[in-house]
C-alpha positions in Angstrom: -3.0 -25.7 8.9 -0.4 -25.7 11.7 2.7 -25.9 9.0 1.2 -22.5 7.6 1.4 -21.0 10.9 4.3 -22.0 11.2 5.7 -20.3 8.3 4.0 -17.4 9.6 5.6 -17.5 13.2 9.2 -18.4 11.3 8.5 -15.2 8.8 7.9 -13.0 12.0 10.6 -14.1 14.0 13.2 -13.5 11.3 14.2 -10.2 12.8 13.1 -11.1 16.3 16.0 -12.2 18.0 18.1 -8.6 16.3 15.7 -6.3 17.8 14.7 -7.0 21.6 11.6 -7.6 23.3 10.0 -4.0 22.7 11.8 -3.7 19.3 9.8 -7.2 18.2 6.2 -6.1 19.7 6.5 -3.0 17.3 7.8 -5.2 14.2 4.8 -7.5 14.6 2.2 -4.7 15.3 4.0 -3.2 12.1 3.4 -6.3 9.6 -0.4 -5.7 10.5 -0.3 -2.7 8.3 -1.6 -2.6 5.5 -1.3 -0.6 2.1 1.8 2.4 2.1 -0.5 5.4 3.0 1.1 5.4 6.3 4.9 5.2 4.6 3.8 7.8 2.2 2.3 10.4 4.6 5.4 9.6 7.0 8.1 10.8 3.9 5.9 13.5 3.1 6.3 14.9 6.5 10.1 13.8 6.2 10.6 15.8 3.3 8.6 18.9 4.7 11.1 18.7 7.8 13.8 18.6 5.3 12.8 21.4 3.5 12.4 23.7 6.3 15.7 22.3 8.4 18.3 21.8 4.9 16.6 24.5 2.8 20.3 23.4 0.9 20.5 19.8 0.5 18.3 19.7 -2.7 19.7 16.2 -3.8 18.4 14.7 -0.3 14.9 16.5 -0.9 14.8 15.0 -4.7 15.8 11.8 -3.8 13.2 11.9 -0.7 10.7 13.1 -3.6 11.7 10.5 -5.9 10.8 7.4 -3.1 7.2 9.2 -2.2 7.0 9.1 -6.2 7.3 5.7 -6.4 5.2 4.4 -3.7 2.3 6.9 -4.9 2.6 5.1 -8.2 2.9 1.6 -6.4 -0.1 2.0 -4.5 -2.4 3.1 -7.6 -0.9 0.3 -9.5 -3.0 -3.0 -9.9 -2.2 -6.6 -10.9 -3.5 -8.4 -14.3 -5.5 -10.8 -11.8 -6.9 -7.0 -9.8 -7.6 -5.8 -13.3 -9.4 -9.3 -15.0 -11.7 -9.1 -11.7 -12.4 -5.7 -12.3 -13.1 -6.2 -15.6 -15.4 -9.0 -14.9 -17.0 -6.9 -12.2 -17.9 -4.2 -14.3 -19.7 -6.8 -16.9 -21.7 -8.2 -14.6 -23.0 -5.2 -14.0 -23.5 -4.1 -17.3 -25.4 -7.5 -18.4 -27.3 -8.0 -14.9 -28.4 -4.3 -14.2 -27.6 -1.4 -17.1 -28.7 -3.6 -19.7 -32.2 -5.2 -18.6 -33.2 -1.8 -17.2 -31.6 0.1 -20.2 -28.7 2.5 -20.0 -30.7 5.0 -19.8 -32.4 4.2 -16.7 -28.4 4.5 -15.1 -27.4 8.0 -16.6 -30.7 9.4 -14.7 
């Protein structure tokens, strides 16, 4: 237990010393986050400020386009493991409930 913490403490300190005291807090406060809604509604409002201040730099607003893009599509995407339990989710349900009440009962 107190090798995986640690790991933890050596993971977090990486950038520590690089970044000062306050610079640190916010890093560790940071690697709390979780998901990319927060990323992805920060470049969206990135790419509205472009739009308004560089009405001309097209290239920069693609290429800001193109990275909310790809972490929309990353934080839709699921693993085989995500999916498998899904999948078994969903037939537990069908053979424990849809099936001894009958389908019918669940489209009501």
């Amino acid at each position: 237990m107190a090798k995986k913490q640690a790991k933890r403490d050596a993971k977090r300190d990486f950038y520590g010393p690089a970044l000062g005291e306050t610079r640190s807090l916010m890093l560790e406060e940071a690697g709390g986050v979780e998901g990319l809604d927060q990323e992805i509604a920060l470049l969206r409002l990135k790419l509205r400020d472009l739009i308004r201040d560089c009405p001309d730099k097209i290239e920069l607003h693609l290429r800001t386009a193109n990275a909310i893009a790809g972490m929309v599509k990353i934080s839709y995407s699921i693993s085989r493991e995500q999916k498998k339990s899904l999948r078994e989710a969903i037939t537990k349900v069908l053979t424990e409930l849809a099936i001894p009440l009958g389908v019918k009962a669940l489209i009501q």
